[in-house]
N, C-alpha and C positions, 0 to 999 in steps of 0.2 A: 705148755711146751717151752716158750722162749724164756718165761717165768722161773720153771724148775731147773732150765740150764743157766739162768740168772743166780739161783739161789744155791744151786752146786758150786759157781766159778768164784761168788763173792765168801763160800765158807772158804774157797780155798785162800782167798786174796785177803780176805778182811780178818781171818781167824780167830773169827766169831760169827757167829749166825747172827743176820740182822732181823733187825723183824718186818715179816712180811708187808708187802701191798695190798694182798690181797686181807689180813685183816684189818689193816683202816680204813681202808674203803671197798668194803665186802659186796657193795652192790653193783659194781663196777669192772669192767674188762679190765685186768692191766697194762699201764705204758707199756712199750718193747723197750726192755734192757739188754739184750743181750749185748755185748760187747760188738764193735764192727769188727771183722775179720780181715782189713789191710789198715795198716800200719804206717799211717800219714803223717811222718815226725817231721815238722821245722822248727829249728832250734830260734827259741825265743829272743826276737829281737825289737830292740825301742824303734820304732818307725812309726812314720804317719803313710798311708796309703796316697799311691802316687794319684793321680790324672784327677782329679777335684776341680778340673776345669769346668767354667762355665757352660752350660750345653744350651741349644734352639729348643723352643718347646718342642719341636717336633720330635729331635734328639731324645727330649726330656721325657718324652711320654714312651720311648720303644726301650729306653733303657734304665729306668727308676726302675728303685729294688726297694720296695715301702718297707720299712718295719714297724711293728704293735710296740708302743712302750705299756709296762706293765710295771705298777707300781704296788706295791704289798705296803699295805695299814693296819693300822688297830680301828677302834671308834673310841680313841682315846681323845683330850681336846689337843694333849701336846702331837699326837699322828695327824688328827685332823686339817689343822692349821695350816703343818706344811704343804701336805697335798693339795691343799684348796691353792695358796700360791704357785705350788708346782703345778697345777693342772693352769691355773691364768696365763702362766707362762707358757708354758704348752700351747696353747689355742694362738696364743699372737704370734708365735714362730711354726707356726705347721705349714701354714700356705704361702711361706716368704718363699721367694728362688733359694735354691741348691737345698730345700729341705726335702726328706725322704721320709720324712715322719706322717704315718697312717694314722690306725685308730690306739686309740687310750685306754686301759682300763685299770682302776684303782684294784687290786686285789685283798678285798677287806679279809681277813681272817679274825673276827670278830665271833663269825658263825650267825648272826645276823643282822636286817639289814638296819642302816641308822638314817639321819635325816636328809643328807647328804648325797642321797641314791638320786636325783633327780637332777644334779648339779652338776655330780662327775660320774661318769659309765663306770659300773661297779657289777665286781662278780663276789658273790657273798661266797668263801669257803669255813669249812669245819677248823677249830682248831682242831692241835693233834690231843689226843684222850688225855681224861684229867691226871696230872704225874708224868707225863709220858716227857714235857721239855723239862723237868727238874726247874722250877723257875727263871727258863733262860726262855723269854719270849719270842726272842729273834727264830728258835728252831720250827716256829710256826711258819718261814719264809718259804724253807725248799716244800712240806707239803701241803701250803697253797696254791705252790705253782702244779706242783703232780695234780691237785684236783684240777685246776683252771685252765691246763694244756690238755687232761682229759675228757673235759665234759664244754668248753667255748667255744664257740663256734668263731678260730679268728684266720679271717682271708692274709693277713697278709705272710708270706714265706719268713719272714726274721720278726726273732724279740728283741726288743731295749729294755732289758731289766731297768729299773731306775731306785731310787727311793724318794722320799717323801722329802726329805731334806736337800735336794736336788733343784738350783735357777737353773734353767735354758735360758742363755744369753745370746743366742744367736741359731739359726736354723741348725738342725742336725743331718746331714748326707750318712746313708751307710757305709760305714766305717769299716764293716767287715769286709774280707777280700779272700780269693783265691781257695776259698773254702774253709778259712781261717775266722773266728771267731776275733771283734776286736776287743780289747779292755783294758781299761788302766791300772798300771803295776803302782801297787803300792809297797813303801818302804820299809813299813812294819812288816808284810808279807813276808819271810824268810824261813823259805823250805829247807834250804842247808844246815841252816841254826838248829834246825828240829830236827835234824833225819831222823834221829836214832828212836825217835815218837813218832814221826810219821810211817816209818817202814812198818808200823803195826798196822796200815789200812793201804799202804803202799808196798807191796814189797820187794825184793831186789828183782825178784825176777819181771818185774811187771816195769824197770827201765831203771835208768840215773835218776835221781832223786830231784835233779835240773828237770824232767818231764813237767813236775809240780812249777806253774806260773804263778809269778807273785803278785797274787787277783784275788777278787772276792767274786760274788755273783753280781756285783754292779758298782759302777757303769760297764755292762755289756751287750753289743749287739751279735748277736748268734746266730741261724739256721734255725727254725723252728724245729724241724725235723731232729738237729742236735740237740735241741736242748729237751727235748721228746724222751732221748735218752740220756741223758745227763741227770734230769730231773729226780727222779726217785734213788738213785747212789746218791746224787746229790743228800737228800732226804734221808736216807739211810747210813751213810757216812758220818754226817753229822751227829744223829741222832746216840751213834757208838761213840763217839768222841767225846760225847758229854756223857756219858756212863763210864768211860775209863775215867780214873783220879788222875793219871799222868797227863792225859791231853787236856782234860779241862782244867787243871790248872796253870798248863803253859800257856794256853790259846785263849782264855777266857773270853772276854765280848767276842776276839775275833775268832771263835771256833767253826762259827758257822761257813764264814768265811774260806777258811781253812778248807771246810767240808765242799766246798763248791771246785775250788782247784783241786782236791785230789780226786772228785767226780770225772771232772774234766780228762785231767792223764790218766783214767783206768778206761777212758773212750776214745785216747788218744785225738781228740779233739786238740788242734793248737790255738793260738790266742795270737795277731800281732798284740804285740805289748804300747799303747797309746798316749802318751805320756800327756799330750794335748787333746786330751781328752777331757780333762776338768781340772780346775784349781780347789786349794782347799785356805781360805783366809784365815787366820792373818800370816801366814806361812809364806804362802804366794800372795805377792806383791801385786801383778797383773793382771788383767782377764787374756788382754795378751788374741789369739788366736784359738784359746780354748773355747770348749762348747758350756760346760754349765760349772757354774760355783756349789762347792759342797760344802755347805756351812755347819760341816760338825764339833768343830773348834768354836772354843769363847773369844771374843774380842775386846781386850781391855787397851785404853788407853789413859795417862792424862791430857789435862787442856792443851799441851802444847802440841800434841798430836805423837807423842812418847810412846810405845808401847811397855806393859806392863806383865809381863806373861809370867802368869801364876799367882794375879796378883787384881785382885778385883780393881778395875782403873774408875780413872773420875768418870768416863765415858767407857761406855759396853754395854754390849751386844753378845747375846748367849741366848742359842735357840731352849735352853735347861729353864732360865728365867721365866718360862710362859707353860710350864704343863699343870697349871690349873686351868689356868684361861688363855686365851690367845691374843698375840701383840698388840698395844690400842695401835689405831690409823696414826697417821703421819708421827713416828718416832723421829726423835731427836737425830738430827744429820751427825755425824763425825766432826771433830773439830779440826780445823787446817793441820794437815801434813801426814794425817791418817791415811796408809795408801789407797788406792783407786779400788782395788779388790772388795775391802771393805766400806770404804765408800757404792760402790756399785751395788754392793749383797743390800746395804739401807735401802737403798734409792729405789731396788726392785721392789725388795717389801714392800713399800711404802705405796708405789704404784700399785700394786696386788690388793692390798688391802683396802686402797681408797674407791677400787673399783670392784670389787666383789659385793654383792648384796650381801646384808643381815650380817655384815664380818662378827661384831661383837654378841649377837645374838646370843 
């Protein structure tokens, strides 16, 4: 029912037939996509959510709003790594004051399980059918989560998308407000720059082209419930974005990305835009007040503490450098004058690694 007037409103929107839910997971009831029927627009602005005051436990216990972080891997060694740090981190910041942070679970899309299942809480999903990403692995993201929001039994009311490559530096409070989804706007993200690509899966009538936030699917904390529906457009957005030539060659790595914000505005879902929400080294200088470091950039330096960018340094740091095997324990500190950002991302590894069992294993 909600199905067929899902797959009637996205031929008109997307002008193309996606391909169903119900044939990749044919065993299965599917999510509800229908679109909501009121139209909850705030126009996208940089804020951090007010009142983050300290509260009594008493306070703490009537009004904490837990959210699931959910993290999507491979059983690759370079996916593994990270999340084994990402999850160390996770456990030492869950039960600190002002954290809101519930349960965890790695979302392996490997399709089965690896050695690792006893270490970090893992839900094993399908990839998607053989051919169906065109060698773009990342399109395994949104239907991990379509299988894992449909078949997981998870208590808490909000997700934290996260990824693998993701320090928690400090406890995380939910971020989201007022029914707003929160997430941090990145700079490459630019919906304007593309209209005239993205109206193929966006189209005029379905709002300004500003509806589209300049987001991926993480770092996000959402409404369960929303992202219930977001999920499978999500999945299917994407999944036509990399079969058109135009999109995927504008969008590339970030297609997927792409496919998550225009999920989003065809759900009219809004997003505060959270700027302090993570740093990305060697870029940002700080940790500052942010929540975690996203070390998807290389770190070159020379001796003098110089940065070298584009330019393999005396000293560096590149999570690329380890996808055979995983970082040895205690790597080489930065040399004086390297900022604190990348001084901090070392010093976590380094902590992570010296304290997880079997690291090199």
């Amino acid at each position: 029912m909600g199905y067929q007037s899902l797959i009637y409103t996205l031929s008109i929107t997307l002008s193309v037939t996606f391909i169903t839910y119900n044939l990749l997971i044919s065993s299965n009831a599917p999510l509800s996509t229908e679109f909501p029927t009121h139209h909850h627009h705030v126009d996208p602005i940089i804020q951090k959510p007010t009142d983050h005051r300290r509260r009594s436990s008493k306070e703490d216990r009537k009004v904490r709003r837990l959210f699931h972080t959910a993290v999507t891997a491979t059983d690759s060694v370079y996916s593994t790594w990270q999340t084994r740090v990402m999850y160390y981190w996770f456990k030492r910041f869950k039960d600190m004051p002002g954290s809101e942070m519930g349960g965890f679970t790695r979302i392996l899309h490997s399709g089965k399980p690896d050695r690792h299942m006893e270490e970090i809480p893992t839900f094993v999903a399908k990839p998607l059918p053989a051919g169906m990403d065109r060698g773009f692995v990342v399109l395994n993201r949104p239907y991990a989560f379509v299988q894992w929001l449909e078949k997981a039994d998870i208590p808490e009311d909000y997700i934290f998308m996260a990824e693998p490559d993701h320090i928690i530096v400090k406890p995380i409070p939910n971020l989201s407000k007022d029914g707003l989804a929160a997430a941090f706007p990145f700079f490459y993200i630019d919906p304007k720059r593309f209209e005239t690509i993205l109206r193929k899966f966006f189209p005029v009538e379905r709002g300004p082209i500003s509806d589209i936030d300049p987001i991926g699917n993480s770092p996000v904390i959402i409404e369960k419930a929303k992202l219930k529906k977001i999920a499978p457009t999500w999945m299917n957005v994407s999944i036509e974005m990399k079969k058109d030539p135009e999109a995927d060659k504008a969008f590339g790595w970030v297609l997927e990305m792409y496919g998550y914000a225009i999920a989003s505005a065809l759900h009219n879902i809004g997003n505060i835009l959270f700027k302090d929400f993570m740093i990305q080294p060697p870029w940002d200088l700080e940790v500052g007040k942010k929540f975690i470091i996203h070390y998807t950039y290389g770190c070159d330096y020379d001796m003098k503490g110089r940065g070298t960018p584009g330019k393999i340094g005396e000293w560096r740091f590149d999570k690329r450098s380890y996808t055979i095997k995983p970082p040895p324990r205690n790597l080489t500190m930065p040399p004086p004058g390297v900022p604190e950002s990348v001084v901090t991302l070392v010093r976590m590894v380094n902590e992570a690694t010296a304290n997880i069992p079997d690291w090199e294993a």
